[in-house]
C-alpha positions as YAML, in Angstrom:
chain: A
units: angstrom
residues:
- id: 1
  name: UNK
  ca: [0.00, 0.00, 0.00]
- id: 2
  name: UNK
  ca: [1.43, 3.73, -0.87]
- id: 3
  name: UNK
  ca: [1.50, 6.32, 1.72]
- id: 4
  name: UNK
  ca: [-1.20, 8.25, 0.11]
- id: 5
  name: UNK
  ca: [-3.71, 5.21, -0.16]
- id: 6
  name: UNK
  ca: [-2.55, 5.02, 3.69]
- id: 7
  name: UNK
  ca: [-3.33, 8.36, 4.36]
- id: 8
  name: UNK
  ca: [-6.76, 7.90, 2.62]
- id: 9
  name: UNK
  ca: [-7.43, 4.94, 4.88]
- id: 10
  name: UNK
  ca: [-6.57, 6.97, 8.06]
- id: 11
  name: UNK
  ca: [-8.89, 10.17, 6.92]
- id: 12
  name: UNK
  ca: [-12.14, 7.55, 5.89]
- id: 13
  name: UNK
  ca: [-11.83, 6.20, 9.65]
- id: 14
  name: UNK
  ca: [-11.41, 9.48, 11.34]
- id: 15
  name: UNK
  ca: [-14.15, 11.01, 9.34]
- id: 16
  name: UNK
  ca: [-16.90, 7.71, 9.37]
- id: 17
  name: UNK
  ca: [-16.32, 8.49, 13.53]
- id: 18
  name: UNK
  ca: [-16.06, 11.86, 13.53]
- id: 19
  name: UNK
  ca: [-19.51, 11.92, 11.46]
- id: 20
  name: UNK
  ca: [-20.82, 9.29, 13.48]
- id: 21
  name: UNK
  ca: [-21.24, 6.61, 11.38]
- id: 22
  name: UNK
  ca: [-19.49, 4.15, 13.20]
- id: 23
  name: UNK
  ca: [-18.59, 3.77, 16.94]
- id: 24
  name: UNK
  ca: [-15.30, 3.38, 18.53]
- id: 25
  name: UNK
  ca: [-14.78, -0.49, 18.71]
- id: 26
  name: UNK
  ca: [-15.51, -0.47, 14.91]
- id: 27
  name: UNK
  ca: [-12.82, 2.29, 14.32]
- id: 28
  name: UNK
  ca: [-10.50, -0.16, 15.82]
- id: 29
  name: UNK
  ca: [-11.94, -3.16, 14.22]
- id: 30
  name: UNK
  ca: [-11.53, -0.82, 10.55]
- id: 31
  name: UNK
  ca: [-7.77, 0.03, 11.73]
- id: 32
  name: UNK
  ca: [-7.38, -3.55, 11.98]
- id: 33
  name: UNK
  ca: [-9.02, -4.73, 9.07]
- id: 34
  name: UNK
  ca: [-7.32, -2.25, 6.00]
- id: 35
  name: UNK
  ca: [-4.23, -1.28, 7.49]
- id: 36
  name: UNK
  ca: [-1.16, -3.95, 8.01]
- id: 37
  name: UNK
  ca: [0.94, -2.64, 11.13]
- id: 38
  name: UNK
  ca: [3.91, -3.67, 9.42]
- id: 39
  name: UNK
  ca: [3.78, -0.83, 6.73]
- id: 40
  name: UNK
  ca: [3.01, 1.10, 9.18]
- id: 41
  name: UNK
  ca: [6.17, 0.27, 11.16]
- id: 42
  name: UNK
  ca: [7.97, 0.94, 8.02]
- id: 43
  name: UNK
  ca: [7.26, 4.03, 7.36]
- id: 44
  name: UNK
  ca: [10.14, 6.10, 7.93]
- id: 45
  name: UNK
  ca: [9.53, 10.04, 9.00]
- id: 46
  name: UNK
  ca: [5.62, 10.20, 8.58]
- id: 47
  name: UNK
  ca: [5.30, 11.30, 11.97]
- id: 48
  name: UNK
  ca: [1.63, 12.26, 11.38]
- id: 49
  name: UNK
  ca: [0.40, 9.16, 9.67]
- id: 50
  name: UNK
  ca: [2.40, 7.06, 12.52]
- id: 51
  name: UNK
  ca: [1.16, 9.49, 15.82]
- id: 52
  name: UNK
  ca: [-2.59, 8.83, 13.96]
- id: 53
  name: UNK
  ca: [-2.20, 5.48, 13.54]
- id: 54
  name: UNK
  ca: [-1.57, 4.51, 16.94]
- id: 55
  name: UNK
  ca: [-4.10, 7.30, 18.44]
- id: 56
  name: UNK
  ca: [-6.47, 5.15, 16.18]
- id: 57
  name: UNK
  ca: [-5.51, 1.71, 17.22]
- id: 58
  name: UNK
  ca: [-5.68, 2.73, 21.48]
- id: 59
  name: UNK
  ca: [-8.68, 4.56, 21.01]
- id: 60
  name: UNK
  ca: [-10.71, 1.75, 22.95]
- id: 61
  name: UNK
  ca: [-7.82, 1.29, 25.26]
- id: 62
  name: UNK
  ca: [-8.11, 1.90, 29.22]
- id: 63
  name: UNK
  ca: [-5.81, 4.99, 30.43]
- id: 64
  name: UNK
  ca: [-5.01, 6.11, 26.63]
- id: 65
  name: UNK
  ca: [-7.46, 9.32, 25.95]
- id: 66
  name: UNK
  ca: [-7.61, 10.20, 22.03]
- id: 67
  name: UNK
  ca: [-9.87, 12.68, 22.22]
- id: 68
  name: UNK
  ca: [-12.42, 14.21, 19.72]
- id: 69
  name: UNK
  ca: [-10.05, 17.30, 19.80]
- id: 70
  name: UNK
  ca: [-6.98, 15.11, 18.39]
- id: 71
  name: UNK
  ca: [-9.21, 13.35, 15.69]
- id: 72
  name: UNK
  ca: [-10.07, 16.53, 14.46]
- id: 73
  name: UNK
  ca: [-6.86, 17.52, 14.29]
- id: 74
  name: UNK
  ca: [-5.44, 14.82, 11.74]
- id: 75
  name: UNK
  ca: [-8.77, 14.95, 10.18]
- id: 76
  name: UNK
  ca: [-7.38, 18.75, 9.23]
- id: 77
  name: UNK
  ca: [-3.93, 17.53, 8.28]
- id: 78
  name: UNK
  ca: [-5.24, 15.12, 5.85]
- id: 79
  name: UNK
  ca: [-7.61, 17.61, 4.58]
- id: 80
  name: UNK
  ca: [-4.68, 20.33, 3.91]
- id: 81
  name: UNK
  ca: [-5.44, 22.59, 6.14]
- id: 82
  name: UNK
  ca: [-2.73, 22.00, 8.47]
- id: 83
  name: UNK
  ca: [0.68, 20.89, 8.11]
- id: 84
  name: UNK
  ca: [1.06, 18.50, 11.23]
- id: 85
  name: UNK
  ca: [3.50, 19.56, 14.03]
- id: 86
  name: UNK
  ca: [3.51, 17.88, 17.09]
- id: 87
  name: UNK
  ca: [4.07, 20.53, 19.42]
- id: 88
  name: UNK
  ca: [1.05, 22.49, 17.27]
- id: 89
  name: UNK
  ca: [-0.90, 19.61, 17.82]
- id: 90
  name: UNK
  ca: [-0.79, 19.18, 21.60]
- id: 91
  name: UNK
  ca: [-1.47, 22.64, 21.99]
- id: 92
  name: UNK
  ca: [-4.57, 22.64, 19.71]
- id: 93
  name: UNK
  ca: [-5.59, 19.67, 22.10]
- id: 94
  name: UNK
  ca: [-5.58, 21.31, 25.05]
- id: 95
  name: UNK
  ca: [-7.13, 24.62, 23.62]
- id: 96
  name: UNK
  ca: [-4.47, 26.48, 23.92]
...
C-alpha cells in the first residue's frame, strides 16, 4: 500500500467516527481490518500518519485518551489545512 492510499485509509476512519457513522470499537476493528501494522512500522519520518495510527488503534484502550479534539486535528492535516506539528498539535488539544 502507498503512503497516500494510507493516508486515505486513516482520513475515511477518522471522518466515518467523527460523522458518526461508526462507533469506537468499529474504528478499531476498521484500523485492523485495512491497514497492516507492518507498513506502518515501516514508514520512515511520517510522523503524522504514525502518531494517527496509533491514536487510532488505542482509542478503545483503558488509560489512553484520544480525544475528539486530536481526531479533528489529523482529520485537518489530511484535509490540507494544516501541516502536522507535534508541538502544534498538543497545543490545539488542550485549547491552547
Amino acid at each position: 500500500m502507498t503512503l497516500d492510499e494510507i493516508k486515505t485509509v486513516l482520513n475515511e476512519i477518522i471522518d466515518s467516527f467523527l460523522e458518526k457513522k461508526i462507533d469506537k470499537d468499529e474504528v478499531v476493528r476498521q484500523l485492523n481490518i485495512r491497514l497492516n501494522p507492518e507498513e506502518i512500522y515501516n514508514l520512515d519520518n511520517e510522523f503524522m500518519v504514525t502518531d494517527c495510527y496509533f491514536a487510532i488503534k488505542h482509542l478503545t484502550e483503558n488509560g489512553y485518551e484520544t480525544t475528539l479534539k486530536e481526531l479533528q486535528y489529523f482529520r485537518e492535516c489530511f484535509l490540507g489545512r494544516r501541516l502536522y506539528d507535534l508541538n502544534e498539535k498538543n497545543e490545539y488539544i488542550l485549547g491552547k
